[in-house]
C-alpha positions in Angstrom: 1.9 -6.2 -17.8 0.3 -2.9 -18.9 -1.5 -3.0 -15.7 0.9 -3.8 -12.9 2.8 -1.2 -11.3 5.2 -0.9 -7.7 4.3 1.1 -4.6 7.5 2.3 -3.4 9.3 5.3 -1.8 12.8 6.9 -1.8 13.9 9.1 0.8 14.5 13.1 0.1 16.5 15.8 2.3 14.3 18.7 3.4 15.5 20.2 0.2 13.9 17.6 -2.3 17.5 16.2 -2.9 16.7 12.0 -2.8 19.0 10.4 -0.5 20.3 7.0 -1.9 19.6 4.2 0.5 19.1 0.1 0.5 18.4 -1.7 3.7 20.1 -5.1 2.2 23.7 -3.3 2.4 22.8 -3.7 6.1 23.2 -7.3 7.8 19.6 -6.7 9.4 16.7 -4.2 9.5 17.6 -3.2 13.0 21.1 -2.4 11.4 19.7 -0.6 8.3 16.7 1.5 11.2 20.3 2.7 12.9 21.5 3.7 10.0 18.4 5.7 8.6 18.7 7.5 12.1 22.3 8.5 11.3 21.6 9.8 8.0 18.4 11.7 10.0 21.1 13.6 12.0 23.8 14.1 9.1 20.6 15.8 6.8 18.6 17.4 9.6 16.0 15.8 8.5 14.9 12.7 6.3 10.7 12.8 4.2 9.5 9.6 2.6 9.0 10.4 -1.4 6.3 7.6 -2.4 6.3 6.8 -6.2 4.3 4.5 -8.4 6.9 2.8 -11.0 5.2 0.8 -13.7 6.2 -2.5 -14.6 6.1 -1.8 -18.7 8.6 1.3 -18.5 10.6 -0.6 -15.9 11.5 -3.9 -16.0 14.0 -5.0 -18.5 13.6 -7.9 -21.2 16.5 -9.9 -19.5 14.6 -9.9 -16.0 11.5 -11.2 -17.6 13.3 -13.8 -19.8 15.2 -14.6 -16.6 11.9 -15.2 -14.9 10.1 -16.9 -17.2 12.7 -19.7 -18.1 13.0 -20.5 -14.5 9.9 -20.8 -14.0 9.3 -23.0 -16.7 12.2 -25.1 -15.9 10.9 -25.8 -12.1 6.9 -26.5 -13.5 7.9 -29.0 -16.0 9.8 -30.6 -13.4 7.1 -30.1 -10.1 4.2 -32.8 -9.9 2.0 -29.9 -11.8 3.8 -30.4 -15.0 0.3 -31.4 -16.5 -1.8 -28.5 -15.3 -3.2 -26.3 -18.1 -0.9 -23.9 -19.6 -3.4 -20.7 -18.5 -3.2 -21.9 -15.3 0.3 -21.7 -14.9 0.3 -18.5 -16.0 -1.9 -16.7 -13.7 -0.6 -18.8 -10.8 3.3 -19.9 -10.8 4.4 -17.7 -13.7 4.0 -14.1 -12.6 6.7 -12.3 -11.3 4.8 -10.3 -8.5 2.0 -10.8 -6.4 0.4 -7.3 -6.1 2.6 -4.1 -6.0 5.3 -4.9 -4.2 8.8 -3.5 -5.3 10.1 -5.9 -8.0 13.2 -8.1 -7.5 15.3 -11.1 -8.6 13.5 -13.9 -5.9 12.5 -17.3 -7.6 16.1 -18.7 -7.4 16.9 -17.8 -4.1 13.3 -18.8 -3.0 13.6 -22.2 -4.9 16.8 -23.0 -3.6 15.8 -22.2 0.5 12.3 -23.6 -0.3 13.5 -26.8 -2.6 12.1 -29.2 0.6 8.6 -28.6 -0.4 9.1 -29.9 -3.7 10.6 -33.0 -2.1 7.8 -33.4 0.4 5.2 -33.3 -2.5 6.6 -36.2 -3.9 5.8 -38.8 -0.8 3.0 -36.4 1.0 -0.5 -34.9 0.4 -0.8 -31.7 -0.4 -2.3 -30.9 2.8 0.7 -32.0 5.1 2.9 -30.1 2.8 0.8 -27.0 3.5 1.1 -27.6 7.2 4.9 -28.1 6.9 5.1 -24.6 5.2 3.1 -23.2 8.6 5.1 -25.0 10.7 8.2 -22.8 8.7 6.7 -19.8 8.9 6.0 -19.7 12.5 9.4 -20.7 12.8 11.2 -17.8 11.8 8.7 -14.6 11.1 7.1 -12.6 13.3 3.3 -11.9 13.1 3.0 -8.0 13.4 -0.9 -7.5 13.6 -2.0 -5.2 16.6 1.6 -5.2 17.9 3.1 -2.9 15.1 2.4 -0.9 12.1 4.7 0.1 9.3 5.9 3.9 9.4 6.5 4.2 6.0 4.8 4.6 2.8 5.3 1.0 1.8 1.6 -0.9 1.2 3.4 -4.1 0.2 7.3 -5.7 1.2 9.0 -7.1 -2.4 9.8 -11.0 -2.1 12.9 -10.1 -0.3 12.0 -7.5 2.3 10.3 -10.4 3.4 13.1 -12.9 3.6 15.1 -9.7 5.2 12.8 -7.9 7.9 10.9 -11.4 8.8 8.1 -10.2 10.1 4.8 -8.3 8.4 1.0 -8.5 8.9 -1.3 -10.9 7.4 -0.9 -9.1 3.7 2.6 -9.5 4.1 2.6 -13.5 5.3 0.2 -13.9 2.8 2.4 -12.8 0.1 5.6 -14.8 1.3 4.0 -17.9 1.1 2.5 -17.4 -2.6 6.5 -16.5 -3.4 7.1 -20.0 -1.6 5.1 -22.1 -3.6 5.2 -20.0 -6.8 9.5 -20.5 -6.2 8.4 -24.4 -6.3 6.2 -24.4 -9.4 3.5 -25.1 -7.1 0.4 -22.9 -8.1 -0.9 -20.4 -5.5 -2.7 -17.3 -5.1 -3.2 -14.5 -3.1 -6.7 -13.7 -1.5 -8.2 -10.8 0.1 -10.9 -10.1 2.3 -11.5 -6.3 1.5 -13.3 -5.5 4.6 -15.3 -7.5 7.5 -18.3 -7.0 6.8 -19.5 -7.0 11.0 -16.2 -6.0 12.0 -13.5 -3.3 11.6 -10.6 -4.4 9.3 -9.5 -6.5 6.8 -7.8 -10.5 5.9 -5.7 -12.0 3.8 -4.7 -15.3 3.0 -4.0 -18.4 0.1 -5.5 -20.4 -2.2 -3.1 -23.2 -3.2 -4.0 -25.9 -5.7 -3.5 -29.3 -6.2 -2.8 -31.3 -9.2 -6.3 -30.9 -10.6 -6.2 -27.5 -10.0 -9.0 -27.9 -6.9 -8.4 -24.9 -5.0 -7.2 -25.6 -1.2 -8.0 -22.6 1.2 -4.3 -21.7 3.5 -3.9 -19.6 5.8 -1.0 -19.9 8.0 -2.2 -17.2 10.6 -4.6 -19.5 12.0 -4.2 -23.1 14.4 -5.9 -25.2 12.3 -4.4 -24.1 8.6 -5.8 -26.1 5.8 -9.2 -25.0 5.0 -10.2 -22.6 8.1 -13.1 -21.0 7.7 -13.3 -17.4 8.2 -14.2 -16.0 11.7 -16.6 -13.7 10.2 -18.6 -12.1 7.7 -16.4 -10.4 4.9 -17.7 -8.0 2.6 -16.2 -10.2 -0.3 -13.1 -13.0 -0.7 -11.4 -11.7 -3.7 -8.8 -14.0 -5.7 -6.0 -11.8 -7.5 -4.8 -13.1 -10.6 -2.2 -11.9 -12.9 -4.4 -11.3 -16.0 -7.3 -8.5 -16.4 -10.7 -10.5 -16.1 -13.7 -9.8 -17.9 -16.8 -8.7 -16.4 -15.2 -6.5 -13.7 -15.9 -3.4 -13.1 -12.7 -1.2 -14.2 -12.8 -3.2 -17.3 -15.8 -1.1 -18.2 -15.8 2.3 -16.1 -12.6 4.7 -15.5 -10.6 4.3 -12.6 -11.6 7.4 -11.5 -15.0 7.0 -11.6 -14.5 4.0 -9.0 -14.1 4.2 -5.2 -10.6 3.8 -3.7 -10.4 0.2 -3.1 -9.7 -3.4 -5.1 -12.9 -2.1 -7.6 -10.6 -0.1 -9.2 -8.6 -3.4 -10.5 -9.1 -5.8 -13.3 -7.0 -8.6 -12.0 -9.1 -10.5 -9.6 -12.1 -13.2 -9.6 -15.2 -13.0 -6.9 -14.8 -16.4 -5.1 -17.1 -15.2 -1.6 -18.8 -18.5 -2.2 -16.3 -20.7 -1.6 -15.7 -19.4 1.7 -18.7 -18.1 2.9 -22.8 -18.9 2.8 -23.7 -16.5 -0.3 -27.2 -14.8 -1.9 -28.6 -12.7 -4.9 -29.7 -9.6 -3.2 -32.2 -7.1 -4.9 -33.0 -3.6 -3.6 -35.3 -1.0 -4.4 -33.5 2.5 -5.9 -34.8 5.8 -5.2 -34.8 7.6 -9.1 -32.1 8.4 -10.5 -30.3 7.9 -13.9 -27.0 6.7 -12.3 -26.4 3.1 -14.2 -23.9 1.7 -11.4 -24.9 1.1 -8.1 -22.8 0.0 -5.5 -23.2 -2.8 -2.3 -22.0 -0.1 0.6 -20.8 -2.0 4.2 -20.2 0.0 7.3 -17.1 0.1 8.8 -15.2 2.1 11.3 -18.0 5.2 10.9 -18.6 5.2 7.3 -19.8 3.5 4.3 -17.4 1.2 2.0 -18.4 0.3 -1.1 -17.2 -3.6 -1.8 -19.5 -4.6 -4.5 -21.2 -3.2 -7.3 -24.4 -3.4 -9.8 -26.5 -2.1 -12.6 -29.5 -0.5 -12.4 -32.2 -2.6 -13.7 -35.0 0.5 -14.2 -36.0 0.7 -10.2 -33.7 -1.5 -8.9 -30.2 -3.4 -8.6 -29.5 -7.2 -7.4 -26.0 -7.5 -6.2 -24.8 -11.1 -7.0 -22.5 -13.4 -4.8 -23.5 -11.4 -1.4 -22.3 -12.7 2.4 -25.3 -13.7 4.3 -25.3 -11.8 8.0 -24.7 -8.6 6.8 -26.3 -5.2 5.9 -26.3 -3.6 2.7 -27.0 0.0 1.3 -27.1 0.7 -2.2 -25.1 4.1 -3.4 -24.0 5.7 -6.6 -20.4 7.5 -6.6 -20.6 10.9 -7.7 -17.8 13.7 -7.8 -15.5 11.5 -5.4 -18.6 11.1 -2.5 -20.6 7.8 -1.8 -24.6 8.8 -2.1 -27.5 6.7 -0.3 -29.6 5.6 -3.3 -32.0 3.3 -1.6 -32.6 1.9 1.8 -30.3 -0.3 3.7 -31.4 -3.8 3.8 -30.1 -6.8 6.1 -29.1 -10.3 3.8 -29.6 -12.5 6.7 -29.1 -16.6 6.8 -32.8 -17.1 7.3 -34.5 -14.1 5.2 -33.9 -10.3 4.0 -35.3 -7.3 5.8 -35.1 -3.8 4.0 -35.3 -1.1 6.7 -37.1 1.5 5.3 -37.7 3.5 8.5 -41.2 3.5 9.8 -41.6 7.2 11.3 -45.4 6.8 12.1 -44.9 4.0 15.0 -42.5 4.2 17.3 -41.0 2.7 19.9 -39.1 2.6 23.3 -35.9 0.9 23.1 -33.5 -0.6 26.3 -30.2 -1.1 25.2 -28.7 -3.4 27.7 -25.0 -4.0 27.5 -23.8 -6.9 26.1 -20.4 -8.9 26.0 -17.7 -8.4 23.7 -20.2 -5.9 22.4 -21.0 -2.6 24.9 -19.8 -2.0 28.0 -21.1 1.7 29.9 -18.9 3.4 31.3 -20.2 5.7 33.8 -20.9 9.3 33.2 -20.0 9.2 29.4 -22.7 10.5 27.4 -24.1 7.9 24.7 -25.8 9.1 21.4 -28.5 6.7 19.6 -28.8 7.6 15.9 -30.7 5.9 12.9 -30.1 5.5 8.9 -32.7 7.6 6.7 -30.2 8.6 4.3 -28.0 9.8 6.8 -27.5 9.6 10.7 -30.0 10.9 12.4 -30.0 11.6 15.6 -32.6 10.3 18.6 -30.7 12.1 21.5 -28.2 11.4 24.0 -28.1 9.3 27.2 -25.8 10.0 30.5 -24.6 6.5 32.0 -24.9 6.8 35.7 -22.5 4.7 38.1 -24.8 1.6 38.0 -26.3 1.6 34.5 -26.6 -1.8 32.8 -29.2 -0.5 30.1 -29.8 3.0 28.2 -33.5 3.9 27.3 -34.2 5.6 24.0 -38.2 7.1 23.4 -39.6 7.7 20.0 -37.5 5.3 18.5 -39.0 4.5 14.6 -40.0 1.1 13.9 -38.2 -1.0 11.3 -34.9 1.0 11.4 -30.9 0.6 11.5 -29.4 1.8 14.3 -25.7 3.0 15.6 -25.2 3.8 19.4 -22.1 6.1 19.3 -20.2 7.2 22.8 -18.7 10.1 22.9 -15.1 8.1 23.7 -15.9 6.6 20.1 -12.9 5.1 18.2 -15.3 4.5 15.2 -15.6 1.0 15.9 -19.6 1.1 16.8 -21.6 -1.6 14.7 -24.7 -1.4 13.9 -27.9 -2.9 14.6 -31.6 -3.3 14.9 -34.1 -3.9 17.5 -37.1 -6.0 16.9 -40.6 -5.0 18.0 -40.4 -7.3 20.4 -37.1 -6.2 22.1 -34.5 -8.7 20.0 -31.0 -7.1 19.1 -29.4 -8.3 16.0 -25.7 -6.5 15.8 -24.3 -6.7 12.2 
């Protein structure tokens, strides 16, 4: 419990004075948003105060009895009466999922979700999944690239969800591991940190069936039951209840970490259940830095979403996504530092790009679908990685331009073509000697 905590907010007067204020004495959110616009006028103003509230100094011993013994009473009586005991407690008895605001949900959930159970008892696991997508759809709204949250709030509790009805695919992901968790069903939450080609990130479940055989769900998608992922993540991260050894926060201080899931104890590395997976060893530039960590580019910067040790001159990430480039960097007061070359874990082979400044090359980049469009008169700049962007000039798109040419290009290099309209969503890529574009 030590390690679990809520992500919430109050709201505060422009004095600091905190404003009571619960959206469930409303009938409905659009009810409770009126009525936050009302207080707005009667204060003058209205700030969010976001506060971390951890579970050890705040939730009392009757909620967790209360918890517990309903839980137990709906496992022993659910088709997974026989799983192990550890299992049931990392994946029907917890009381939250990540660090949503805590509440009482497993009766109400139980009770509006009790048909599941019944459907388990005459129906494979995998129509019973589809049944719960069929609900879903039914009655909350998917909110991706249609609307964002405007408030401080990184997770909705178990009923926020049930209230508001509608939430991206961290929130959807969440309601349904309440669902089956409410039905002594065992589920968990997953998380694709970052694509690893792409901008963003993905969340979904793993649910699991008598024999405790993980079945992949995600209820976003057409075909539910085992979808495979549209692209390359970074990592597929399964959050558990417990602290698990061998990760990295159970050996370095959180502050010595990146910002991101590395900073937790509570999750396994499962990438190779959902995606084609490789050992990956890189060459370090000297240093005495011990951790090294697997860097992916995203939205004009460098995430770290992996991690090694340095093994004298080099590191070998394990578990790595195949189609995707890599750069090894060390975290030093709060900044990500290039401590080797980048180097591409492709399906066929690995290429490190260690740039090759004695040859060089002309490059055409021709626009491509779905990729790079020119727009005309908008200047384009072509940069490549040797420890940091460097620059190989910029290019004016005339009226007509299906291609951009680029002169004393290095060989052997990673490249990033940024307009200067950029939204940070350039990828990468390389070009080939022979004029083959690989984007990553």
């Amino acid at each position: 419990m030590d390690i679990h905590y809520s992500e919430t907010y109050y709201w505060k007067t422009r004095e600091g004075k905190r404003v009571d204020f619960s959206e469930f004495d409303y009938a409905n959110l659009e009810t409770a948003v009126k009525a936050i616009d009302s207080m707005r006028k009667k204060y003058g103003s209205l700030d969010f105060q976001d506060t971390i509230i951890y579970d050890v100094n705040s939730l009392t011993g009757k909620y967790l009895i209360n918890n517990v013994n309903h839980a137990v009473d709906t496992w022993r009586l659910s088709e997974y009466k026989d799983i192990p005991f550890n299992d049931f407690c990392e994946y029907i008895l917890p009381y939250r999922v990540t660090v949503e605001p805590v509440t009482e949900w497993r009766k109400e959930y139980c009770k509006r979700y009790h048909w599941l159970t019944d459907s388990l008892q005459n129906k494979p696991l995998e129509n019973v999944l589809d049944y719960a997508a069929i609900d879903y759809k039914d009655w909350f709204t998917f909110t991706y690239g249609s609307e964002t949250r405007n408030e401080p709030l990184s997770r909705l509790s178990a009923q926020q969800l049930l209230f508001r009805k509608k939430g991206a695919c961290e929130d959807i992901a969440a309601l349904e591991t309440f669902i089956f968790r409410s039905q002594g069903i065992p589920a968990a939450y997953i998380s694709v940190p970052l694509w690893a080609t792409s901008a963003g990130a993905h969340f979904s479940n793993t649910v699991f069936d008598t024999k405790m055989k993980p079945v992949k769900l995600d209820v976003t998608t057409h075909a539910v039951v085992d979808h495979p992922l549209d692209r390359e993540p970074s990592k597929v991260i399964r959050y558990t209840y417990s602290s698990q050894p061998g990760t990295l926060a159970s050996k370095e201080k959180e502050e010595c970490i990146p910002t991101g899931f590395l900073q937790k104890t509570n999750y396994i590395d499962v990438t190779h259940e959902y995606w084609e997976t490789s050992d990956v060893t890189i060459p370090l530039f000297n240093d005495t830095t011990h951790i090294i960590y697997a860097c992916m580019f995203s939205m004009g910067r460098w995430n770290a979403e992996w991690w090694g040790e340095r093994m004298e001159n080099s590191v070998t990430f394990h578990n790595m996504p195949r189609g995707v480039v890599i750069l090894p960097m060390i975290y030093k007061e709060h900044q990500l530092i290039p401590i080797g070359y980048p180097i591409v874990n492709g399906y066929n082979h690995q290429l490190y790009l260690v740039p090759d400044l004695l040859h060089t090359m002309t490059v055409e980049i021709e626009e491509q679908d779905r990729y790079l469009r020119f727009r005309p008169d908008k200047k384009y700049e072509l940069f490549y990685w040797d420890n940091a962007w460097i620059s190989l000039g910029t290019q004016v798109a005339t009226m007509d331009a299906d291609c951009l040419q680029f002169n004393q290009v290095p060989q052997n290099v990673l490249m990033l073509l940024v307009p200067e309209y950029s939204e940070r969503k350039e990828r990468p890529f390389i070009i080939m000697p022979d004029g083959t574009r690989y984007w990553w």
